[in-house]
C-alpha positions in Angstrom: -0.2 64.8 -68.7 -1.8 66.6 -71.7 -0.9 69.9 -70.2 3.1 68.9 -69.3 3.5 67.5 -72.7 1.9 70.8 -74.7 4.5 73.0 -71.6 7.1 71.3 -73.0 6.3 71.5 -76.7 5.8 75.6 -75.9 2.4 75.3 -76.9 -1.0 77.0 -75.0 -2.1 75.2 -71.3 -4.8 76.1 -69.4 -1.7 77.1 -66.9 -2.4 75.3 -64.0 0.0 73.6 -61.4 1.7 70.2 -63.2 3.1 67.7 -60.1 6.7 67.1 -61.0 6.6 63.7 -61.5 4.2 64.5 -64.4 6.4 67.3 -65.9 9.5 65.3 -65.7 8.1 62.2 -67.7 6.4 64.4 -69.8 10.0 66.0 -70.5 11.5 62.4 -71.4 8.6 61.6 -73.6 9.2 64.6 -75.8 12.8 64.0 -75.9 12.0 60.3 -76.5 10.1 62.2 -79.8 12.5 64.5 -81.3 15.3 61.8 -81.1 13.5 58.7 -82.0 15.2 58.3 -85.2 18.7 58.4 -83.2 20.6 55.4 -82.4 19.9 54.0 -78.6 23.0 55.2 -76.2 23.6 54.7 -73.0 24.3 58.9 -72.6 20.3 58.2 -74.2 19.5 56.1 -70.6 20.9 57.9 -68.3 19.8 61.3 -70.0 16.3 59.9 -69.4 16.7 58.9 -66.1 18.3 61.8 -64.8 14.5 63.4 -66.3 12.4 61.5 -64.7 14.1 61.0 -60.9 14.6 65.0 -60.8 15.4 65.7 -56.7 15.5 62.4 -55.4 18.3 61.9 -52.9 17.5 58.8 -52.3 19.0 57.3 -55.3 22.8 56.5 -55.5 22.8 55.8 -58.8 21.3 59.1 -60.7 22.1 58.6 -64.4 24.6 55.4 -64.2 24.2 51.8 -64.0 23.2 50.4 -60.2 26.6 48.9 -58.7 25.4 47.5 -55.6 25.9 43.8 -53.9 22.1 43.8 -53.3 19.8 42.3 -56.1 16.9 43.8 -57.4 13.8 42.6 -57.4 10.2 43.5 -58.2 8.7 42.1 -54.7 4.7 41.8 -53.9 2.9 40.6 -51.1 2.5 40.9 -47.7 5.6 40.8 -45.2 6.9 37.8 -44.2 4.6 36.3 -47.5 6.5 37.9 -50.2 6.7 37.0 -53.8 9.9 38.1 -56.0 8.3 38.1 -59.8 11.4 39.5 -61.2 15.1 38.9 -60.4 17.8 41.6 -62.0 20.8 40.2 -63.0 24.0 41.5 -60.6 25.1 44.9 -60.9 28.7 43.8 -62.0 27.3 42.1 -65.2 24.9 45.3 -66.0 27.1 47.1 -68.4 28.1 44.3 -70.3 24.3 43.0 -70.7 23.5 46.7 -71.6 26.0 46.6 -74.8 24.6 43.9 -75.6 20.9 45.6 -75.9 21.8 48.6 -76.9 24.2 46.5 -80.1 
């Protein structure tokens, strides 16, 4: 992570091979630093997610809000045993939740 993180800040590495996943939340964390003292957007969000999901085509919803009927969860366990710790609230009420944070 050291070595993404001094890449992005154009600084010296030892110039090996950073995975992506590495570079790309190295690439939000230095953002996240030279905007800190900005107010939190959602153009913020979704500039942030867009960094650290780089290539993934499995994702609908790259830089937006989720808007599907499915719920999400954070889900444990084995199948047919599973736990849900964590219960999103629906997509439609997403946005409105999201003003509220971000106010």
């Amino acid at each position: 992570m050291q070595s993404s993180i001094q890449r992005q800040l154009s600084l010296a590495t030892e110039g090996k091979r950073v995975p992506a996943a590495e570079q790309s939340i190295a690439e939000m964390m230095v953002d996240l630093c030279r905007s800190h003292a900005e107010p939190l957007t959602e153009e913020t969000l979704f500039r942030w997610h867009r960094m650290v999901i780089p290539g993934r085509r499995d994702l609908a919803a790259e830089g937006k809000f989720r808007t599907g009927a499915e719920p999400m969860q954070i889900v444990s366990g084995a199948v047919g045993a599973e736990r849900v710790y964590f219960e999103a609230p629906p997509a439609k009420r997403v946005p409105g939740e999201m003003k509220r944070f971000l106010a």
